[in-house]
N, C-alpha and C positions, 0 to 999 in steps of 0.2 A: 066252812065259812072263811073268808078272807081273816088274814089276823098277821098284827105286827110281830115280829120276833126281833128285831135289832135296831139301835137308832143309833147313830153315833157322828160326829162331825171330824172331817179329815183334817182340818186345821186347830189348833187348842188354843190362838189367839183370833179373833177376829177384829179386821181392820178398816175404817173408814175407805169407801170406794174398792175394797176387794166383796165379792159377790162369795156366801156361804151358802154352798150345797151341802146337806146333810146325806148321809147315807142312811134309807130306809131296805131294809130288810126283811121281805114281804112272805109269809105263807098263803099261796092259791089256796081253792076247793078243795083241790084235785093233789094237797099234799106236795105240790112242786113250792120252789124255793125261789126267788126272782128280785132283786132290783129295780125294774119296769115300774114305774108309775101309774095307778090305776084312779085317773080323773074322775072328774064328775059326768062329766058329755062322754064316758065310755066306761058303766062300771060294768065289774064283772059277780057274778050272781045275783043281783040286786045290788051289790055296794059299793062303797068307791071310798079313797082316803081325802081328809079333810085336812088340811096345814093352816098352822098360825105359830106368827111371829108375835113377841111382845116385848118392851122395851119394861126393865125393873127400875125404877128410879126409889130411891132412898130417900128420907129426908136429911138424909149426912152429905155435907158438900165433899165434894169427889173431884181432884183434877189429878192429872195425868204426868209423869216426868217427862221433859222435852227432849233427855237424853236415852233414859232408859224406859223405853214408850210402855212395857208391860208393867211397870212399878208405879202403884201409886204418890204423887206428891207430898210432899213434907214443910218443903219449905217455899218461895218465890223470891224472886231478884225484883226488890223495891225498883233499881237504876230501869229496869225494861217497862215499869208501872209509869214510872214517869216521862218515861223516854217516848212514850206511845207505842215500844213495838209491840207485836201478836201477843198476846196473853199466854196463849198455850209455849211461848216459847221461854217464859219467865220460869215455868215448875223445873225443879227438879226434888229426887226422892231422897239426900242425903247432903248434907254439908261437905262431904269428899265426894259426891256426883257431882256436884257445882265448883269446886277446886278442879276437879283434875280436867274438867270441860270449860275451865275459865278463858282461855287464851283460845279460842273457838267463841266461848258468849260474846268476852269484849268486842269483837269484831261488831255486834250485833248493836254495840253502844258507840259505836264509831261511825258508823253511816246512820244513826241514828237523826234525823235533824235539829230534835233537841236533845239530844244527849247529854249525858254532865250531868252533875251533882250538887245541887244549891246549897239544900243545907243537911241537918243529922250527921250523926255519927258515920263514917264509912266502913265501918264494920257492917253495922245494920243495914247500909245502902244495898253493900252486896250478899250480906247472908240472907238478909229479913230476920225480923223478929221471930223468937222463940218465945216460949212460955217454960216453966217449971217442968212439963211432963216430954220437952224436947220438941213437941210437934209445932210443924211453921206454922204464920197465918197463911189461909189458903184462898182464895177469890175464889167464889160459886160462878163464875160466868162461863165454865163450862160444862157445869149441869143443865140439861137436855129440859126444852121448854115443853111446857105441860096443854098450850095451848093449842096446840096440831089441831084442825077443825077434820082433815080428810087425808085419805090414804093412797099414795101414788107409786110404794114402791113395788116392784112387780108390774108384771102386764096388765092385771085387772082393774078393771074400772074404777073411778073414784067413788069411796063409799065413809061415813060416819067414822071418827075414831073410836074404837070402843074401851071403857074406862072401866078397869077390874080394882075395885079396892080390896087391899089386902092389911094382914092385920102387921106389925112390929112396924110402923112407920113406913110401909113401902105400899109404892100403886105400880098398877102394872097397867102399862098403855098399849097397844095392840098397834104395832107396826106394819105387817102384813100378813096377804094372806095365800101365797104362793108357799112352794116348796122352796124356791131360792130368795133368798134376802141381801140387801145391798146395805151394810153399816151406813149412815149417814153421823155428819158432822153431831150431829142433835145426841147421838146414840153414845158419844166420849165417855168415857169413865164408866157407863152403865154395864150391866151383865143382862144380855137376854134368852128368852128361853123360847125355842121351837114346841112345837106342839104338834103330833098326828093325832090323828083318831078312825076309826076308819066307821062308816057313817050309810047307815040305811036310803038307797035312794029315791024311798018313794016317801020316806016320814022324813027325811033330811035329820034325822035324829042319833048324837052316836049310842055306838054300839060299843058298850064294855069302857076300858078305862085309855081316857088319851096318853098315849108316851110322848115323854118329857123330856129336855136335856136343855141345858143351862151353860152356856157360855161362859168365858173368861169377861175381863170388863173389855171391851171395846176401846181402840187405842188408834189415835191419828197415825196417819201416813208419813213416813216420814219425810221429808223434803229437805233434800239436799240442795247447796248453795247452786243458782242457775251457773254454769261456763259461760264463758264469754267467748264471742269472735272475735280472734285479735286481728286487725291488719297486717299485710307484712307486704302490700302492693304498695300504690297511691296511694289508697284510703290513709286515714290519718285521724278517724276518730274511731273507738268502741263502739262493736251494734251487741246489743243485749237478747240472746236468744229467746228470752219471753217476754219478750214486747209486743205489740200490736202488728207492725210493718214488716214489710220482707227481708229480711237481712240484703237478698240479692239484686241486684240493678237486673235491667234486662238484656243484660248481654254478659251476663257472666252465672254458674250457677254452683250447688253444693250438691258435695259427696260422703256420705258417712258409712263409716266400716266399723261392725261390731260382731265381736264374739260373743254372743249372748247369754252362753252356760246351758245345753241343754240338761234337760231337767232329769235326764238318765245319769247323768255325771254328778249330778248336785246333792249327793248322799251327803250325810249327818257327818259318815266316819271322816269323809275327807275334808270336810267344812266344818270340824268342830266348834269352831267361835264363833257361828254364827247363828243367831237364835232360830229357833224351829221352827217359829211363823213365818221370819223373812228369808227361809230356803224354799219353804211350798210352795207349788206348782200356782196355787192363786194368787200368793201375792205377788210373787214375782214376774209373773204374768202380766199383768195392770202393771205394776213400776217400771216395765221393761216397755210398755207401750207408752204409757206418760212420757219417759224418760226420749223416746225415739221421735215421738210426732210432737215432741217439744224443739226436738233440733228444726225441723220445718226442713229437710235437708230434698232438693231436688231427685237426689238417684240416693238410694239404701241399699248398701250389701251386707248382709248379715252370716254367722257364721253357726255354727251348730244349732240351727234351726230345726226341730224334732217334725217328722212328717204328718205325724196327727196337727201337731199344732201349729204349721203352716196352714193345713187345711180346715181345720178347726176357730183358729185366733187369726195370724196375723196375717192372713189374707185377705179375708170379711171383713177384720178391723181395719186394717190400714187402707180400703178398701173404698171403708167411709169417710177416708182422709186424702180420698183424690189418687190413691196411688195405685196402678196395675203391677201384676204380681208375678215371677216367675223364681222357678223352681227345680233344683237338682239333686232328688235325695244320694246319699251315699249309696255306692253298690253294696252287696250283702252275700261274696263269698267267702268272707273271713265272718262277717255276724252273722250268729246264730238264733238273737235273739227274735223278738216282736219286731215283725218288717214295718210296722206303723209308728214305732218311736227309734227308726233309726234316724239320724240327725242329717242334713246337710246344707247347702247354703243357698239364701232364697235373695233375689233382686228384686226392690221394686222401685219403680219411678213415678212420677207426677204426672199424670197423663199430659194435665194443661201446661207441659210445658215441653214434653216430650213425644214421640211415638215410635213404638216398637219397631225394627225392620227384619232384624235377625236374632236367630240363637243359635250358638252352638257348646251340648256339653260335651265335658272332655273326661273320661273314665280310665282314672290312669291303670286300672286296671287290665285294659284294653290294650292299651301301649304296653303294658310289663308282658302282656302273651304277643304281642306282637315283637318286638326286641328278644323274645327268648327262642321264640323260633328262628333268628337269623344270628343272632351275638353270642347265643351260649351251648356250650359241648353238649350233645342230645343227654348223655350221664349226667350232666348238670342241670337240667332244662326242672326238675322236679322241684331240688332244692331252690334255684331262682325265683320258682314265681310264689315256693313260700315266705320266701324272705320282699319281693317287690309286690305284690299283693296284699294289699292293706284297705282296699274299699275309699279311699278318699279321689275328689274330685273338684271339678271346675265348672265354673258356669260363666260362660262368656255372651256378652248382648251387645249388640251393635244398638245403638239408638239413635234418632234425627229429631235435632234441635227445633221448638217450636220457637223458637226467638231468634233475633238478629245481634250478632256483633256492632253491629251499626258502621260498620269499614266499607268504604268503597270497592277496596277488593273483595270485600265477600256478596255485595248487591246478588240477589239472587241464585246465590250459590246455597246449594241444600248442606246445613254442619251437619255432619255423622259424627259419632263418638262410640268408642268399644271400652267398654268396662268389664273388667274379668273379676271374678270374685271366685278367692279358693281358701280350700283348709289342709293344708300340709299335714302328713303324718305327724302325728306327736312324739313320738319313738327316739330317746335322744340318742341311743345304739345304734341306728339305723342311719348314721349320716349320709352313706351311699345314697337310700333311697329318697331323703331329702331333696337333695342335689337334682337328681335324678327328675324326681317329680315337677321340678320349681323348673329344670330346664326343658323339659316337655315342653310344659306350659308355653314358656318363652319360644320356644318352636311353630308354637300354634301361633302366637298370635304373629311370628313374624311372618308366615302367612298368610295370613291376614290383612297386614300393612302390606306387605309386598300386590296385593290386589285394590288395594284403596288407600287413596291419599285421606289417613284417618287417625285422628287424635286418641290416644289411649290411654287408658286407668289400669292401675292392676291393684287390688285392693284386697286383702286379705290376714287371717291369722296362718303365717308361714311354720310357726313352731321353730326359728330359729332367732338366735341372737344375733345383735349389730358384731360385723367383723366373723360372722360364718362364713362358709363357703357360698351355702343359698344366697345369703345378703350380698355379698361379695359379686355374683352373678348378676342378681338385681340390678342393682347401684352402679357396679364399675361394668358390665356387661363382659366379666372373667372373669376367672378363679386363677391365682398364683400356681403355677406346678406345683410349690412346696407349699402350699397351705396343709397345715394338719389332719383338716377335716378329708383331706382325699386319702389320706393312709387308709380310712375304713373302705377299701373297694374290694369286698372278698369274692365278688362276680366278674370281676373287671369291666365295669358295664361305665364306669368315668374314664376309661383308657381310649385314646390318648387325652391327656389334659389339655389341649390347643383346642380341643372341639366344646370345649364347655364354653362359649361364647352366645350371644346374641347383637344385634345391631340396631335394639330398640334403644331412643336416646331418652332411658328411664332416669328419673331422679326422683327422692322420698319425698312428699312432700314438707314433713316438718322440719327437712332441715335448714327450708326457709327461717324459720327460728332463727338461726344460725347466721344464715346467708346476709341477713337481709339488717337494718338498721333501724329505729323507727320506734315510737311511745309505744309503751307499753310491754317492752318484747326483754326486758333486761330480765322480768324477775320470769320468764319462761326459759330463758338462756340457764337459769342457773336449774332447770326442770330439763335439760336438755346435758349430754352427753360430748363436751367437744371433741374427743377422740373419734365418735363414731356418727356426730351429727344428725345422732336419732336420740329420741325421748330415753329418759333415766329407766323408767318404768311402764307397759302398757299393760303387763299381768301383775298381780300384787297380791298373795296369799300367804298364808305362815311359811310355808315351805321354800316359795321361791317369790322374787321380785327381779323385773326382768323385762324387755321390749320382744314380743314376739309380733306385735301387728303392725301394717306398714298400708299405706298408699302411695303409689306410686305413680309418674305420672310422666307421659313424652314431653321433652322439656322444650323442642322445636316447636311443638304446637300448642300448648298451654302453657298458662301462666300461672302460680297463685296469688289469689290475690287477699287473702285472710283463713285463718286456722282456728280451730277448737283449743280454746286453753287446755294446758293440761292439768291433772294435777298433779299436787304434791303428796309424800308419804303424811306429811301434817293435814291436811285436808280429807283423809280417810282414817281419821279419830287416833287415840291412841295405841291400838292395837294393829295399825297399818296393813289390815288384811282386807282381802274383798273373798265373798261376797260379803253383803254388809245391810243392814235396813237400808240404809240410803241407797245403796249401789245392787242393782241384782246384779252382777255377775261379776266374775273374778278378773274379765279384762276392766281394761274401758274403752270408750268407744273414740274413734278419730274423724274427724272433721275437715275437710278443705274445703275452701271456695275457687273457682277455676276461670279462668276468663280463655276462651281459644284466641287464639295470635295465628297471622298469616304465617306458611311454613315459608324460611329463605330459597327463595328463585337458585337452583340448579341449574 
């Protein structure tokens, strides 16, 4: 007979708007072992598994710390009570969790509208009241309403809530009745418990004892302060990225470049600080899509894109969000592993504003046996392609604008744009192959230009610092003979250094920052780097802090014309590491806005 052997849930917090799949653990008839789901509309020997969800509510009020989401509240900040902001952002679990995150809340009583402090003691304003046994007052208004008439979450139909009483002051309400469950707001503070059973299909009757497993308490999403688009064009006012309207006029459009953190990299060992729910594959999942189709961004080029979950997640999803998809997994003669989570970099764009006309990938693998069959001594042809073989790649797309510039000279002329989206070897020993790789690239597309008069992006995580060789190449379109970074040539494959050129007229975009004058842009200057006219920071973890990602962009034919704030190391908490609940991943993401400009008459 069918029968459960293992129940257990892959995540140990569960979060508002991330989806909880449990793992069931199934023994067949027939003694096999399986996973496989065995429905109602398809059981196997007569029976089939039955799932329920249930929310446990207490009658002990329950709220949630707004800093440290897994920790139950202690105390709340009167100043947010009166201030009218969010509720749930008033808790915190300790009198040194509300210190050390003050200079972070006040912000919260600053834009506050009515903000300030009438009357009381100012101690109390900002601690709240204690009592004798230490515990704060706490506000019930986010214990989970008892009055739900019907049940929507899951695919199943709407049906009766059903009300289990139970004995030591606790009900349990039946949330759903699917094998997956989606935390809702309602569900804050509570701990719920999954339910199988596996269930006769012709008496609909279970069979034996249902297995059980009980949840952490349910804990909101965190929400990080929205970025803003700053101008660095004409424009001359703030657009607020979560507002209603389009950031973009219709002749100008957005480009955003993100390293995501594939989820093969996101181990425990190397992200020790950051808690265990907001490194799993679920939640970071959903934050990283919230996070993306919040920007509203015209073209997306992402960077360690895992191949299941291009095809899995953010193709379908982003899908739904108007955007067509394309796709370049990493090659896989140096990996060994699962060909299905190896990572690479995925574009996608808005249909309604764009349409596809070209692709082309570029395998620098390809190039390293192609260069070593003509540049390296046949005795050396073995060791080269172990040291330039490394599986990284490029994904280039030509695209044609569904909008007008609104210019006379452009009347009826069709806009193309190429956007290249790449992920440079990591390898900081390997600078040869850097260089290398980044000047490839630059080969292709000046190719590329050379066949069309055509505006270009180069967008990517480079894996090099401002004032490298690669960056050097980039930006100045050459590498110094004496720069440093060229001593590493043990193939002699950068020899001669006069050829390390290109004659695209690339420039970054944020060093518009820099360039440019204008509201808003002082306190990003001081977030910016004057030596090297690139951001302080776009990776930020214990180990290293540091700018490895860049957009780039032909400065003849584009303009910018507003950027993605950046942030600050004080804006990613005290601990100034990513990843992070608010942030999935260890970069962050960049932003421009692009307006095309007639190229100057030759």
């Amino acid at each position: 007979m069918l029968s459960v052997l293992r129940v257990h849930l892959p995540s140990d917090i569960p979060i508002v708007g991330c989806k909880l799949t449990p793992y069931v653990l199934l023994r067949r008839p027939d003694k096999t072992v399986t996973t496989d789901d065995v429905p109602e509309s398809a059981p196997l020997d007569g029976y089939f598994l039955r799932f329920k969800w249930y929310r446990i509510q207490s009658d002990k009020k329950v709220a949630v710390c707004s800093i440290h989401l897994a920790e139950q509240a202690t105390l709340q900040c009167l100043g947010c009570v009166k201030a009218k902001i969010p509720v749930a952002k008033s808790y915190h679990c300790s009198p040194k969790c509300f210190s050390d995150a003050w200079q972070h809340h006040r912000v919260l009583h600053d834009r506050a509208a009515s903000a300030g402090n009438e009357n009381g003691n100012e101690e109390e304003e900002i601690f709240g009241r204690f009592n004798s046994t230490g515990s704060g007052v706490i506000s019930a208004s986010l214990t989970g309403s008892a009055s739900s008439t019907s049940l929507t979450n899951g695919s199943t139909p709407l049906y009766p809530a059903a009300v289990t009483q139970r004995s030591g002051g606790e009900t349990w309400f039946e949330v759903g009745r699917t094998k997956t469950y989606t935390p809702t707001i309602d569900d804050i503070g509570h701990v719920l418990k999954f339910e199988c059973v596996v269930t006769d299909a012709e008496t609909k009757q279970p069979v034996g004892h249902p297995n059980t497993i009980l949840t952490s308490r349910v804990i909101p999403a965190p929400s990080p302060s929205p970025r803003r688009l700053i101008p660095v064009g004409e424009a001359d006012m703030m657009a607020q990225l979560d507002s209603d309207g389009r950031i973009s006029s219709s002749g100008t459009f957005t480009v955003l470049s993100y390293n995501i953190l594939s989820d093969s990299y996101a181990s425990s060992e190397l992200f020790s600080y950051c808690p265990s729910w907001a490194l799993a594959w679920p939640y970071r999942r959903q934050n990283l899509l919230r996070e993306i189709v919040g920007y509203r961004a015209d073209i997306v080029c992402l960077q360690e894109v895992q191949s299941d979950h291009f095809d899995d997640f953010f193709a379908p999803e982003l899908d739904k969000h108007g955007y067509q998809a394309l796709y370049k997994r990493k090659t896989n003669e140096v990996y060994g592993g699962n060909i299905h989570i190896i990572d690479g970099c995925a574009t996608f764009f808005r249909r309604d504003r764009f349409s596809h006309v070209k692709k082309y990938e570029v395998e620098f693998n390809k190039a390293a046996q192609s260069l070593t069959e003509v540049a390296v001594q046949t005795t050396q042809k073995k060791a080269a392609l172990n040291r330039l073989v490394k599986d990284n790649v490029a994904l280039i797309v030509v695209l044609e604008a569904k909008f007008s510039n609104q210019g006379a000279d452009n009347h009826g002329k069709r806009q193309l744009l190429c956007v290249a989206n790449t992920h440079v070897n990591v390898q900081q020993e390997l600078k040869d192959v850097k260089i290398w790789q980044v000047h490839t690239l630059l080969k292709g597309l000046e190719k590329i230009a050379a066949s069309a008069d055509i505006p270009m992006l180069v967008c990517g995580d480079f894996n090099s610092a401002p004032g490298s060789a690669p960056h050097s190449l980039l930006a100045m379109g050459k590498v110094d003979p004496l720069h440093p970074d060229l001593v590493v040539d043990p193939l002699a494959i950068l020899r001669p250094h006069s050829k390390l050129t290109h004659q695209l007229p690339l420039v970054s975009a944020y060093s518009a920052f820099l360039r440019r004058v204008g509201l808003g842009l002082e306190q990003q200057r001081r977030r910016m780097d004057p030596t090297t006219n690139e951001p302080l920071f776009t990776n930020c973890t214990r180990d290293f802090t540091g700018t490895l990602d860049y957009i780039f962009y032909t400065a003849d034919s584009l303009t910018v014309e507003s950027l993605l704030e950046l942030l600050d190391e004080d804006s990613l908490r005290k601990d100034t590491a990513l990843p992070s609940p608010e942030w999935s991943s260890d970069h962050i993401a960049l932003l421009a806005e692009f307006r095309c400009v007639p190229r100057p008459r030759r």
